[in-house]
Residue frames as a rotation matrix with the C-alpha (Angstrom) as fourth column:
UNK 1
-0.553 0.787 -0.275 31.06
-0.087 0.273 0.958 20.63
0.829 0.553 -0.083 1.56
UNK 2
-0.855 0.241 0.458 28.27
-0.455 0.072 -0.887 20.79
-0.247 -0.968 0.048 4.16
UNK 3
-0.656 0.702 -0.278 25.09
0.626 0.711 0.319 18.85
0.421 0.035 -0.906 4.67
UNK 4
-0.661 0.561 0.499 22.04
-0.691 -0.714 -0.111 20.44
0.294 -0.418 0.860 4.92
UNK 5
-0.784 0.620 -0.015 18.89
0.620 0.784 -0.022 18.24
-0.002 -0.027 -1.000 6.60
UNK 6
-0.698 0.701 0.148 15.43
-0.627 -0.698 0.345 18.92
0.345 0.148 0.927 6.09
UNK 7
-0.368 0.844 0.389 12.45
-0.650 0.065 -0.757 18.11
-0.665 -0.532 0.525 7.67
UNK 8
-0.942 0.255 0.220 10.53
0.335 0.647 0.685 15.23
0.032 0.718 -0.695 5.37
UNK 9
-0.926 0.338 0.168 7.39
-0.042 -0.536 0.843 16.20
0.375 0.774 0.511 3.88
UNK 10
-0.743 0.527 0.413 4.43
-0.619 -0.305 -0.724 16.24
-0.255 -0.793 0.552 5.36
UNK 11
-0.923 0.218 0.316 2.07
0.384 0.488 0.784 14.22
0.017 0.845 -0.534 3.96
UNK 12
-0.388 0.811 0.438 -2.09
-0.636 -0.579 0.510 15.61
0.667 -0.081 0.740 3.18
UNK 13
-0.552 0.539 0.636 -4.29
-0.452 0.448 -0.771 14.41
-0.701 -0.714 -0.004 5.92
UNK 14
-0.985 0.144 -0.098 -6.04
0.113 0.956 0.273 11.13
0.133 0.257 -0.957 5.41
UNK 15
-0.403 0.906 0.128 -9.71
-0.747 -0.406 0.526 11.41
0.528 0.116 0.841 4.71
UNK 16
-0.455 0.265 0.850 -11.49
-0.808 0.279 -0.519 9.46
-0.374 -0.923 0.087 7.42
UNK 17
-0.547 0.461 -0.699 -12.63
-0.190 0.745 0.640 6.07
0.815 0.483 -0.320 6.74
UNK 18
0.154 0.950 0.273 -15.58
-0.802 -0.042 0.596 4.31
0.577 -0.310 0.755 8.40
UNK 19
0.422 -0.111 0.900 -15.19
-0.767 0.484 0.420 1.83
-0.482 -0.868 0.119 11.14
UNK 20
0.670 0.144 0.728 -16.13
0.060 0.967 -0.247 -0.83
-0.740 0.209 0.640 9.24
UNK 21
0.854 -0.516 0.062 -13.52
0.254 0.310 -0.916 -0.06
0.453 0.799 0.396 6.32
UNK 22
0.191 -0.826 0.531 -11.20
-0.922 -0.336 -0.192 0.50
0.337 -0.453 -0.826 8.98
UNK 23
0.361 0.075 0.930 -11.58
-0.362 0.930 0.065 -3.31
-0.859 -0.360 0.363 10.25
UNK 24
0.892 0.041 0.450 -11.61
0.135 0.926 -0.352 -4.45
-0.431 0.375 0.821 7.15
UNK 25
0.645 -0.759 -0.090 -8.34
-0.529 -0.358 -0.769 -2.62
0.551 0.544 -0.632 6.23
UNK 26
-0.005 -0.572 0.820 -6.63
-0.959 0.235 0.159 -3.53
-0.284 -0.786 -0.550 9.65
UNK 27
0.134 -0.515 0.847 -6.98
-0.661 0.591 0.463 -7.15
-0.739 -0.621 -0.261 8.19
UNK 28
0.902 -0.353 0.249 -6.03
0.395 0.441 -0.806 -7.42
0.175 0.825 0.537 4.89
UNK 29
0.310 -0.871 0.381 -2.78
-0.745 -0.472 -0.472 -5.55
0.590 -0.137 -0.795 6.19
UNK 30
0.365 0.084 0.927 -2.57
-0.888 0.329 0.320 -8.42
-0.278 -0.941 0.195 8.22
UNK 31
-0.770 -0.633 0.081 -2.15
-0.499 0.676 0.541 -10.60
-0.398 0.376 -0.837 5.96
UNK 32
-0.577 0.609 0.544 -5.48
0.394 0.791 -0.468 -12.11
-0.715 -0.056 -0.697 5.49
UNK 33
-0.674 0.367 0.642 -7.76
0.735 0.244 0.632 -12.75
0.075 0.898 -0.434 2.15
UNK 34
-0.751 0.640 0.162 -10.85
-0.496 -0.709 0.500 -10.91
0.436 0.295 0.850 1.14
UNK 35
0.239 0.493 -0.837 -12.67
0.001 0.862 0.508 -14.37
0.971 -0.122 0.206 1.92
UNK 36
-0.448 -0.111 -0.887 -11.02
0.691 0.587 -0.422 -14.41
0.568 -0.802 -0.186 5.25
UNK 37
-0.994 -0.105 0.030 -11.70
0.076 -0.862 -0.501 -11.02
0.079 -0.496 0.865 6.22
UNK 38
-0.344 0.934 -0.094 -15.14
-0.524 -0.108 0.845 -11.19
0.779 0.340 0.527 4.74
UNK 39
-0.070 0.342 -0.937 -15.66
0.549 0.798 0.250 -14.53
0.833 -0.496 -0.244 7.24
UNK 40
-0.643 -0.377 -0.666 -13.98
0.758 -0.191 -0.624 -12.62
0.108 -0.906 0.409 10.23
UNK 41
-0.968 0.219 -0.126 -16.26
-0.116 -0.829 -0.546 -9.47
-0.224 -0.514 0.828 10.15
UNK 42
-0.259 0.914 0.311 -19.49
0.551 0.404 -0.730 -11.87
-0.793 -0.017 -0.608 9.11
UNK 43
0.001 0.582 -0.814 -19.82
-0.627 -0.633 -0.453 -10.14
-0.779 0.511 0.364 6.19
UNK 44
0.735 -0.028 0.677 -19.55
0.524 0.657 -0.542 -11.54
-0.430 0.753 0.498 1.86
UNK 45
-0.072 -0.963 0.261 -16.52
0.735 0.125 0.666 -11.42
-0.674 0.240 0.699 -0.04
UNK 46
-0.261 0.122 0.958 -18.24
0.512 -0.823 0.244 -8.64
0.818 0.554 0.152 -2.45
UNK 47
0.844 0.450 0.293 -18.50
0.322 -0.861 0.395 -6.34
0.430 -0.239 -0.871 0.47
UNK 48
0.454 -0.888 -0.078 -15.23
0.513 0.188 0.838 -6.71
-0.729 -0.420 0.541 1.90
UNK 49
-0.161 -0.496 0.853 -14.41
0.917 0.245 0.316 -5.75
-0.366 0.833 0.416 -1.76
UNK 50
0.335 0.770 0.543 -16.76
0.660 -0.603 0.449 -3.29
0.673 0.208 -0.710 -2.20
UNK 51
0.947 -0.224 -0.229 -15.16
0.205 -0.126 0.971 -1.72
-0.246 -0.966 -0.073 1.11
UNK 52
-0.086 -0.929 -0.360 -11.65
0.392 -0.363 0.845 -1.62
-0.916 -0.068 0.396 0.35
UNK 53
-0.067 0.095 0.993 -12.68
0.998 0.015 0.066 -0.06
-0.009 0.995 -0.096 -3.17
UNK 54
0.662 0.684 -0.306 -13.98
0.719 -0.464 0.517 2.56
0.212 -0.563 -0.799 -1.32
UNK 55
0.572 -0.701 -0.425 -10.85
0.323 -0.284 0.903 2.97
-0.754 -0.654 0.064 0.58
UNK 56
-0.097 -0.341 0.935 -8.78
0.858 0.448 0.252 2.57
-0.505 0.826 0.249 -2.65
UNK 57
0.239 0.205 0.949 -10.99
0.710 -0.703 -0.027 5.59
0.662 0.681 -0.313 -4.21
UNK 58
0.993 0.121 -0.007 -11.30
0.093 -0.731 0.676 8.14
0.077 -0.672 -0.737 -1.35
UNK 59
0.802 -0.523 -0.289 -7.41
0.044 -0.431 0.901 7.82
-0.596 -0.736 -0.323 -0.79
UNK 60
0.534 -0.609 -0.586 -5.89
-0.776 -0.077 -0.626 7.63
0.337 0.789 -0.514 -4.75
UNK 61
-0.149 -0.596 0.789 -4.37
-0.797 0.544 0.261 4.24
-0.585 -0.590 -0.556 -3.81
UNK 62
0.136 0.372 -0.918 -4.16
-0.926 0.378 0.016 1.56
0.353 0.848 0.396 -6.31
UNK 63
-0.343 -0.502 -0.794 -1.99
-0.143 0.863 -0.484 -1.69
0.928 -0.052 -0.368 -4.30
UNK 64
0.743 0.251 -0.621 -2.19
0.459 0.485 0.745 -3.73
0.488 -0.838 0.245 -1.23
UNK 65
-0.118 -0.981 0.154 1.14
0.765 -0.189 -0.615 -2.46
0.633 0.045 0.773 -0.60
UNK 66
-0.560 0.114 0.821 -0.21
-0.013 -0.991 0.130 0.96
0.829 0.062 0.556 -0.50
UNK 67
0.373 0.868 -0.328 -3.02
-0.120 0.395 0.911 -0.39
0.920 -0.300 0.252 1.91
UNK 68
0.510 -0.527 -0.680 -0.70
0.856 0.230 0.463 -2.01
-0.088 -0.818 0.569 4.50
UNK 69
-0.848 -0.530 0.008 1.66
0.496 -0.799 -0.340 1.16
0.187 -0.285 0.940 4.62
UNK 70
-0.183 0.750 0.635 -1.57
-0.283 -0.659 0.697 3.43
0.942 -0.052 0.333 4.90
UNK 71
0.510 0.539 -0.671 -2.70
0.418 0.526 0.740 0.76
0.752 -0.658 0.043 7.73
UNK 72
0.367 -0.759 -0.537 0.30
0.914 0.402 0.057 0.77
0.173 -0.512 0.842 9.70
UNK 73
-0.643 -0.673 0.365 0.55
0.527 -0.735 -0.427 4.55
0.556 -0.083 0.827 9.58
UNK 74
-0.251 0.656 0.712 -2.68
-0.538 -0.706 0.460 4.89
0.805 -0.267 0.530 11.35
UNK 75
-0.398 -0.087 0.913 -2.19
-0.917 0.050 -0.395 2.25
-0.012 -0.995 -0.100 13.68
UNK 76
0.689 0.713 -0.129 -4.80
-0.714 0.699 0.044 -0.44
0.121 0.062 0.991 12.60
């Protein structure tokens, strides 16, 4: 019996997100609220929201989960 490996899939390139929904990704992957995040980049909890919705649509993502792995594969 032999073992073959294969290369793991590539995944599609990540459509580019905007600064600011890059910040606000980099810290809900962090751990921190909508409310905190919202405080930390001076903004209101319905844009913060409004923001990661954004993200959410543009990359077919539905969970935080999904978020923080996304994050953490681009570095944030």
């Amino acid at each position: 019996m032999s073992i073959t490996l294969t290369a793991p899939l590539a995944e599609a390139p990540t459509p580019s997100l905007a600064p600011r929904e890059q910040e606000a990704l980099r810290h809900i992957a962090s751990g921190c609220t909508y409310l905190q995040t919202a405080r930390l980049m001076g903004l209101s909890k319905h844009t913060v929201d409004a923001y990661l919705r954004r993200i959410r649509a543009k990359l077919g993502i539905n969970t935080t989960a999904e978020m923080t792995r996304l994050a953490i594969s681009m570095g944030l």
